[in-house]
C-alpha positions as MATLAB code, in Angstrom:
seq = 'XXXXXXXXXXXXXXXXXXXXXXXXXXXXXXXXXXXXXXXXXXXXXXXXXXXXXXXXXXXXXXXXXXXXXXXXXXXXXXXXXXXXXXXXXXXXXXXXXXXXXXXXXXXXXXXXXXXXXXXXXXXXXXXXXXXXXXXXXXXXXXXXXXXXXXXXXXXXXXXXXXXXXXXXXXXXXXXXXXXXXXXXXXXXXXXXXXXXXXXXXXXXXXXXXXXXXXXXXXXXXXXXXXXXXXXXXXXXXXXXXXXXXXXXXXXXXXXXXXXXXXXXXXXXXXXXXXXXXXXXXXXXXXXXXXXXXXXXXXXXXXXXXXXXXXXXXXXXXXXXXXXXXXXXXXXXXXXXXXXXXXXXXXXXXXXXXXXXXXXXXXXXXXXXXXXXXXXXXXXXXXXXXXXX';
ca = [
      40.873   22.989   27.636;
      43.919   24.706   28.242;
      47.079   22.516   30.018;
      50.195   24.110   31.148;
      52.358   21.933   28.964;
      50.869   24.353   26.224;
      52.670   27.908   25.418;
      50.901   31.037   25.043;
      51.632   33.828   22.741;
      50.570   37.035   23.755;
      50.902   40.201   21.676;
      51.162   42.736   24.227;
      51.618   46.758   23.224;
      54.940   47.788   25.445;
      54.855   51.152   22.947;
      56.096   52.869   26.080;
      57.371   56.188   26.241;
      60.984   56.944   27.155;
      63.255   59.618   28.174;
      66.946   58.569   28.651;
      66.526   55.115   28.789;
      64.154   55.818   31.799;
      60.323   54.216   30.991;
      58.031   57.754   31.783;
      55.226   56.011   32.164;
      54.577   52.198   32.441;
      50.765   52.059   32.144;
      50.435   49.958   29.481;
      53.170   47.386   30.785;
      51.070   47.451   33.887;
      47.604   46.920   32.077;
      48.855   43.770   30.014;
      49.929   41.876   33.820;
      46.679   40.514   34.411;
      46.675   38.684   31.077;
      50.355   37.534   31.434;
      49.526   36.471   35.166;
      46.569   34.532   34.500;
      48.487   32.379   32.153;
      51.339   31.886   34.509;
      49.139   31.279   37.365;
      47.818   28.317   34.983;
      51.278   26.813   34.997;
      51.772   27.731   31.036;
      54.701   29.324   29.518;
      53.932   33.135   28.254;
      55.645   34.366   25.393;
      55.220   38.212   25.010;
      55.743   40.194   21.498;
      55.507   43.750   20.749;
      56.746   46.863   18.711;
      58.674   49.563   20.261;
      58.860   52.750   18.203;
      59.477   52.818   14.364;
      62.834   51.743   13.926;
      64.469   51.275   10.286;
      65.525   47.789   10.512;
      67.510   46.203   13.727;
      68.661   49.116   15.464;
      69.649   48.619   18.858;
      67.938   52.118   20.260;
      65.031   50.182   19.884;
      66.132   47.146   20.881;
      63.384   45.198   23.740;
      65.850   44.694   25.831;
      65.285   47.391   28.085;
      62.031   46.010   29.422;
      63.405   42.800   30.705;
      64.525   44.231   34.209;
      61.330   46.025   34.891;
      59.571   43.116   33.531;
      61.497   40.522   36.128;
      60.525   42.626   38.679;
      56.469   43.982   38.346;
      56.250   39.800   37.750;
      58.595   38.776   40.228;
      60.477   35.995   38.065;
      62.839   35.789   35.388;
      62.095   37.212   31.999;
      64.055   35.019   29.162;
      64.962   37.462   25.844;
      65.504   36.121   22.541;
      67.049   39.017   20.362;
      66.839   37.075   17.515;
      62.696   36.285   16.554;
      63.551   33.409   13.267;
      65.502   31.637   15.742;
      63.305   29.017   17.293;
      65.891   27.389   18.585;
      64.807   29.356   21.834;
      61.931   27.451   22.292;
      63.463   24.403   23.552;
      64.658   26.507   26.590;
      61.277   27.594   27.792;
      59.842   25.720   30.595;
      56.558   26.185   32.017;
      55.411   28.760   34.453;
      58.050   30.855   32.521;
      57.880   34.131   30.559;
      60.112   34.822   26.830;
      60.182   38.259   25.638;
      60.510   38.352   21.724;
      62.934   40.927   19.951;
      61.078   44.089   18.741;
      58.646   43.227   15.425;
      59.429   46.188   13.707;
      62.996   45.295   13.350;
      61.277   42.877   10.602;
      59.275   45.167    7.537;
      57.145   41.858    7.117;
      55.698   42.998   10.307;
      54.227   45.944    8.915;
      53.227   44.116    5.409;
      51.339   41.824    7.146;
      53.137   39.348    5.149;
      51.677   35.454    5.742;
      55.305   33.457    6.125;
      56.546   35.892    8.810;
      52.847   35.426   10.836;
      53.111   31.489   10.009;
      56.607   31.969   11.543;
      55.602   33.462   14.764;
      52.718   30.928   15.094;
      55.247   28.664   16.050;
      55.699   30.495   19.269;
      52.376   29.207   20.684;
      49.857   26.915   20.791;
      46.707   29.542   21.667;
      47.041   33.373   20.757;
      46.481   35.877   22.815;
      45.595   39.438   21.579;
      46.235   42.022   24.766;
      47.179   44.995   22.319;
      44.769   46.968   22.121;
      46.774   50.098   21.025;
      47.712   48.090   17.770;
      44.412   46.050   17.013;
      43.121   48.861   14.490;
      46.588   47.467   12.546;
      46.838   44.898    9.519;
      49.787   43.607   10.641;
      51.014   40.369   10.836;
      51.156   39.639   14.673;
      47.579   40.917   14.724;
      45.650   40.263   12.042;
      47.385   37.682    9.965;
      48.475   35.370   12.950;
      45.243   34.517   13.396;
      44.830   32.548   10.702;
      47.334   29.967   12.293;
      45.272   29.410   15.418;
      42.207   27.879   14.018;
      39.696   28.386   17.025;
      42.296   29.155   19.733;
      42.595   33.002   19.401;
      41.020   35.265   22.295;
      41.138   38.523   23.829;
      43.348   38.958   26.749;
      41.633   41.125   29.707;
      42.630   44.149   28.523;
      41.318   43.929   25.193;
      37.963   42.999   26.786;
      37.714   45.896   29.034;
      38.724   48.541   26.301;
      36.051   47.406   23.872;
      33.861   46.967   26.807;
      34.227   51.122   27.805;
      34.009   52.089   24.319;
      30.601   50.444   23.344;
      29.514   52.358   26.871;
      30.410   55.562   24.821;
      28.891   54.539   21.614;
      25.346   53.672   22.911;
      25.541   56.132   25.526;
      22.647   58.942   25.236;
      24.386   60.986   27.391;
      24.587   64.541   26.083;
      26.073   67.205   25.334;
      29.279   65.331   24.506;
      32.379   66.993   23.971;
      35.415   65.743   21.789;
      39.000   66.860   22.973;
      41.735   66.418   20.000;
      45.113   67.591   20.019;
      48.892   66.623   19.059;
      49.796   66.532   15.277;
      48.374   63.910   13.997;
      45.662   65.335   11.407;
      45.891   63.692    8.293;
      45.281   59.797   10.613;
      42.629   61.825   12.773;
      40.745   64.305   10.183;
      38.941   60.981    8.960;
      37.677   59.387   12.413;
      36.645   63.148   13.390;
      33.790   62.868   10.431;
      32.300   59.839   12.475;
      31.741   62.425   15.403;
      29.655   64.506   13.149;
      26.131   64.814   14.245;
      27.271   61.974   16.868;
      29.527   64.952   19.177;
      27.689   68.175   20.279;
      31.394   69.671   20.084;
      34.699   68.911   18.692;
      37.248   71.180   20.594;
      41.001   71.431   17.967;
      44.247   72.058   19.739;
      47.542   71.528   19.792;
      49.623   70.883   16.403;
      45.946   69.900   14.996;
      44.371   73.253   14.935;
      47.428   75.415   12.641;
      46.078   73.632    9.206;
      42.393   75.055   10.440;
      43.759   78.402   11.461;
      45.758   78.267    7.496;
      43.023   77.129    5.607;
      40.794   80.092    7.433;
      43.050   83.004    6.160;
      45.659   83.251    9.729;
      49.521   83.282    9.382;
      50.532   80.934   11.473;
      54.378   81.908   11.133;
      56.557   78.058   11.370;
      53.976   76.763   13.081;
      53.301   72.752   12.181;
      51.109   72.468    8.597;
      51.942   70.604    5.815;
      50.566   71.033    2.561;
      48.165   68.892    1.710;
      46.516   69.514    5.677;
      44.802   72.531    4.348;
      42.610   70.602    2.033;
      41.966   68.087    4.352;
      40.656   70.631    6.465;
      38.474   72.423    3.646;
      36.672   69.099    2.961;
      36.316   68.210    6.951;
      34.572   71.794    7.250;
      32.264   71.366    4.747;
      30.824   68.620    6.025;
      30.898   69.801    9.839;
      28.976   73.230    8.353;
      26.065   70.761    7.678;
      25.958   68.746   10.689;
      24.939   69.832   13.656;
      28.169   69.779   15.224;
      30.070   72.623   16.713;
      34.021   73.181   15.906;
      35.790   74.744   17.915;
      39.340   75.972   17.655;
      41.569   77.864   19.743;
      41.825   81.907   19.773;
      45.022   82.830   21.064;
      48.367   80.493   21.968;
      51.771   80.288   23.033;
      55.082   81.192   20.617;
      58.640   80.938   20.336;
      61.425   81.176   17.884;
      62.949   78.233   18.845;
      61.563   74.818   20.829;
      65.095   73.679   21.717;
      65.807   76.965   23.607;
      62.916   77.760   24.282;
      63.614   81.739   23.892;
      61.647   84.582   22.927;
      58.147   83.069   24.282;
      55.034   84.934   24.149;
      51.386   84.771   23.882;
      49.954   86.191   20.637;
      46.531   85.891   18.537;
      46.520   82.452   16.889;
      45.553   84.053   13.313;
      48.759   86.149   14.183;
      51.293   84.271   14.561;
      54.778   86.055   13.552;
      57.178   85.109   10.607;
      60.148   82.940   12.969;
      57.643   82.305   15.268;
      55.687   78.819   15.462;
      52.651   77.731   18.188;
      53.773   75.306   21.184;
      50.729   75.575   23.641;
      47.248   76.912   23.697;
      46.667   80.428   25.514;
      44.650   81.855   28.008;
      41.712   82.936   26.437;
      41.590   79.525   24.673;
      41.300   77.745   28.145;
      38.870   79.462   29.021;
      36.954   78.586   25.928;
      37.516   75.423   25.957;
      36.282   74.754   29.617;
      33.222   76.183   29.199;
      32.756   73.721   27.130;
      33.857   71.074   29.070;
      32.128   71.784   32.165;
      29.030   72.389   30.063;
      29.365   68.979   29.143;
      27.992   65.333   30.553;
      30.482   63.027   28.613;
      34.241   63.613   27.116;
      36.577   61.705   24.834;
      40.175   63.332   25.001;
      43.188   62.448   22.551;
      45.546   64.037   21.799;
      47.909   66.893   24.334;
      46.891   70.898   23.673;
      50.990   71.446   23.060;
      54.627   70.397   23.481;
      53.919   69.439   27.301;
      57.088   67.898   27.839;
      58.495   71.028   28.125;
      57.342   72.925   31.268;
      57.511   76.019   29.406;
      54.754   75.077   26.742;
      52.563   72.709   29.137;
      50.073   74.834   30.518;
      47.530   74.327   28.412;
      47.258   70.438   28.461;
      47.586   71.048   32.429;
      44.916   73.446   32.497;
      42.694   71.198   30.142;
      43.581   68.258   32.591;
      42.321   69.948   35.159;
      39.295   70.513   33.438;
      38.320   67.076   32.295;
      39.088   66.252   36.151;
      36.745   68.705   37.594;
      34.362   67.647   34.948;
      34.703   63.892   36.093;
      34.363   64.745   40.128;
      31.545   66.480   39.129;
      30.064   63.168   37.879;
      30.816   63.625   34.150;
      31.972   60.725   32.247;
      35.766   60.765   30.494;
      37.480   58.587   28.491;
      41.348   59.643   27.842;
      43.092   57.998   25.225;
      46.378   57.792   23.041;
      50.050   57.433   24.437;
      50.792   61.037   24.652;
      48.041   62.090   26.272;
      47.968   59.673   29.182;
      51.506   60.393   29.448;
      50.492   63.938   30.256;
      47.642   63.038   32.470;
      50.605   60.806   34.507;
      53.063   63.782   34.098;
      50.997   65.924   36.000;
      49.723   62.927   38.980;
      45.607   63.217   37.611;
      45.710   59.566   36.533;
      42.912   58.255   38.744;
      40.786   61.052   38.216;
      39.159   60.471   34.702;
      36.474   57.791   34.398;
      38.730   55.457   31.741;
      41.961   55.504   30.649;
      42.470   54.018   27.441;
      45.590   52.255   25.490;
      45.074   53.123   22.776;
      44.865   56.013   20.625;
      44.208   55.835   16.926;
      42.787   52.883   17.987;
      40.693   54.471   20.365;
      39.239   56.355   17.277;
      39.185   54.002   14.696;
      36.949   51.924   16.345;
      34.313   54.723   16.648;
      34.703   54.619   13.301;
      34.544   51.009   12.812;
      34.299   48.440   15.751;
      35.574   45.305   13.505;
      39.277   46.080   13.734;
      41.584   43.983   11.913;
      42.950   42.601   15.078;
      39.547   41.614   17.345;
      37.654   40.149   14.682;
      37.446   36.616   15.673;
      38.834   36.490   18.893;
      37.048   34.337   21.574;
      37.226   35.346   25.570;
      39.102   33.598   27.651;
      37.774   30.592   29.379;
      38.819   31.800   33.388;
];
């Protein structure tokens, strides 16, 4: 039984994103509340922790401290800060009913290591852990996976957690079909490997954004400055070889949006994407490739999107994730079933005001994938649900 003269430690992902010190898009802030007020309503005191970016040591750009004002207010009490996480000293402040916000974990590299003496350390924070991070639980770190081992039979899944794994085994055992993967952003050499699991599983896997310039390489296009790196092209050689014998269809895009430079955005055109000209490097899908890629959609009866078609935070190369937006949302009034994930993605979808049109909206990204790949992530395994 749980009494409110008990703390609870909740790892929470507040990963927002942030454009001058302005939060663009508080979804997952909002998401975690339910867990946070449950406990509060219980009369316990809720310590938070998180990660915020990838900072290189204490760095005060990345500092928490930000989210304590729009905290205070979505909860309607005060948030207490402690900018300094070995000093438990703060502990003796917190009364209960009342909320602590820990200093970013990534300003400590034993965060990332997963290292047992920092997890024993933040143990000491609570008496029952809480894992509402979904974004993160596909992570061995140590305020996921190695905390655990401190709360002998008192770690559970906050709400969140539940409901995320609860849509994603929908998609898993769903039979619905044809079903359509979405992938964009730049992220192939963390995605190439999940995108094998949706081989023979996915009637189509649709490529944009910064994803589809090592496919467009490795296939004999010049693809000018456009983002590749090395090694991508042989990633994409052995990813093709396999798709060739499943009975999946790839599909990448045929034509896209260029300029010479992204800060100044000058000198933008639409060209072939096996064409792309020396100076020139690929911000957005084109035309043509819209048009591709929603007959495919709307062909469709269920679709998993991550990952933006270019840079959409510039109006000038954000057509094509609005246009593919629209799509999926057509596709979803139509009585399709979608599932958008990863942080830059539903920061598009929230850009352009579609967020309630998609079927789920997911916290996660990677994690989103991985667990297609593998539903035991490092951070659910062993987690009870909460007794409401």
């Amino acid at each position: 039984m749980l009494d409110k003269n008990q703390r609870v430690l909740i790892r929470v992902d507040f990963n927002v994103p942030v454009n001058n010190g302005v939060i663009s898009d508080s979804s997952r802030i909002n998401s975690a509340l339910p867990t946070i007020r449950h406990f509060l309503n219980l009369g316990m005191s809720v310590v938070l922790m998180s990660h915020f970016g990838r900072p290189n040591g204490f760095d005060d750009n990345y500092s928490l401290k930000f989210l304590v004002q729009p905290l205070s207010k979505l909860l309607n009490q005060k948030v207490l800060f402690s900018a300094d996480i070995r000093d438990l000293d703060v502990l003796n402040t917190i009364k209960p009913g009342e909320i602590l916000l820990l200093e970013n974990l990534r300003f400590y590299p034993e965060e990332t290591q997963n290292d047992l003496v920092f997890a024993e350390l933040l143990s000491k924070y609570g008496d029952i852990y809480v894992n509402d991070a979904f974004g993160t639980s596909h992570r061995k770190h140590a305020s996921i996976q190695k905390i655990q081992e401190f709360f002998s039979n008192k770690s559970y899944m906050g709400f969140l957690l539940e409901k995320e794994l609860s849509e994603l085994k929908k998609i898993q055992q769903s039979s619905l079909t044809p079903q359509t993967v979405i992938v964009g952003g730049s992220k192939i050499g963390s995605k190439i490997h999940i995108l094998k699991t949706f081989l023979n599983k996915a009637d189509n896997i649709l490529i944009g954004g910064g994803m589809a310039f090592p496919f467009i390489k490795f296939m004999g296009g010049k693809i000018g400055g456009s983002l590749c790196k090395h090694n991508e092209v042989e990633v994409v050689k052995k990813f093709l070889f396999q798709a060739k014998k499943s009975t999946t269809k790839i599909i990448l895009p045929i034509d896209c949006v260029v300029t010479d430079s992204i800060s100044s955005k000058t000198n933008i055109k639409y060209c072939d994407i096996m064409s792309i000209p020396d100076g020139y490097m690929g911000v957005d899908i084109g035309d043509f490739s819209v048009k591709l890629f929603r007959k495919y959609i709307a062909n469709s009866k269920l679709i998993l999107w991550n990952g933006p078609m270019g840079i959409f935070e510039a109006e000038e190369f954000s057509a094509g994730t609005k246009e593919i937006t629209n799509a999926v949302s057509e596709f979803t009034a139509n009585s399709g079933y979608s599932l958008i994930g990863g942080g830059d993605t539903v920061s598009a979808i929230s850009e352009f005001g579609e967020k309630s049109q998609f079927s789920y909206i997911s916290t996660g990204g990677g994690a989103m994938l991985d667990f297609f790949r593998n539903q035991n992530l490092p951070g659910i395994m062993g987690l009870k649900t909460i007794i409401t």
